[in-house]
N, C-alpha and C positions, 0 to 999 in steps of 0.2 A: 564317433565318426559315422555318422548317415549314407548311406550310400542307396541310388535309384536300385531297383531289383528288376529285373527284366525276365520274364518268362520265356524261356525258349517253346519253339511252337513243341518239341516234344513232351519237354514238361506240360504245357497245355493240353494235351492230347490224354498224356496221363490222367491228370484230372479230372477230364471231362468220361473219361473209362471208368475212373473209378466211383465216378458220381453214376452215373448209369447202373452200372451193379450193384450200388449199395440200393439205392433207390426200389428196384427189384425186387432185392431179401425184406425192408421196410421204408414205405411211404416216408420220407422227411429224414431219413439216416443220410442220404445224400447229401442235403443243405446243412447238416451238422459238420460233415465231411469238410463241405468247401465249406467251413465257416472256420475252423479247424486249422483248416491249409492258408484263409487271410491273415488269421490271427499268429501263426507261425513266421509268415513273408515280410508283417511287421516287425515283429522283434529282429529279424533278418534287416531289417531294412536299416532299425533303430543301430542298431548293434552287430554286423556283421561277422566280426571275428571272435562271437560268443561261442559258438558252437564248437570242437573239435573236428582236426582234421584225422579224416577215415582213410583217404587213401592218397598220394600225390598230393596236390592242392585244393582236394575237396574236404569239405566240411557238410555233417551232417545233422539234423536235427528230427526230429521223432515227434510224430503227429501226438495230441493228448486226446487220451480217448479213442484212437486209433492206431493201428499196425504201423502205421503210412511211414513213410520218413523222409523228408524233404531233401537231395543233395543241391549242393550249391557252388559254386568259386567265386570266389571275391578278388576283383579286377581294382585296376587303380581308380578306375571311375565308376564303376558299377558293382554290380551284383549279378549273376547270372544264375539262372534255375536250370539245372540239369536232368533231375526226373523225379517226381513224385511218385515213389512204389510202395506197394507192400515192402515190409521186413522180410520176409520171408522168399522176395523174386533171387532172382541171381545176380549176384555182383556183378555180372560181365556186363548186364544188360546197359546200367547206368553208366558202365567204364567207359563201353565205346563211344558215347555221348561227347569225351572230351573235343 
């Protein structure tokens, strides 16, 4: 079951934060990054209720080759991106997102 994925502007925001800093530490770790995070939103996209849910109705999935971890909820029509963070930020951060 296919379903559209829709970035919330937070989670875009994320992204764009984390490509910034990685960037920083090394030249082209950034675009590995958001390469990472496309290849993730696909499977997401392909397969949405692949992942486990972590907390309420979110379901989460772990960047390869990165810390990152994509959260997401899966709606009747869509797909919704919650926040793309480190592993290691605070749960809360993504919670209030709902």
């Amino acid at each position: 079951m296919s379903l559209p994925v829709i970035l919330r502007p937070s989670a875009d925001a994320d992204i764009q934060a984390s490509y910034e800093h990685l960037e920083q530490i090394r030249v082209g770790l950034g675009d590995r990054f958001v390469g990472r995070v496309r290849e993730a939103l696909e499977r997401i996209e392909a397969t949405p209720k692949m992942y486990g849910v972590v907390w309420q109705d979110v379901r989460a999935v772990r960047l390869k080759k990165f810390q990152h971890v994509v959260y997401y909820v899966v709606l009747d029509d869509r797909v919704e991106i919650l926040a793309v963070l480190h592993g290691a930020r605070d749960a809360s951060l993504w919670q209030s997102r709902l």
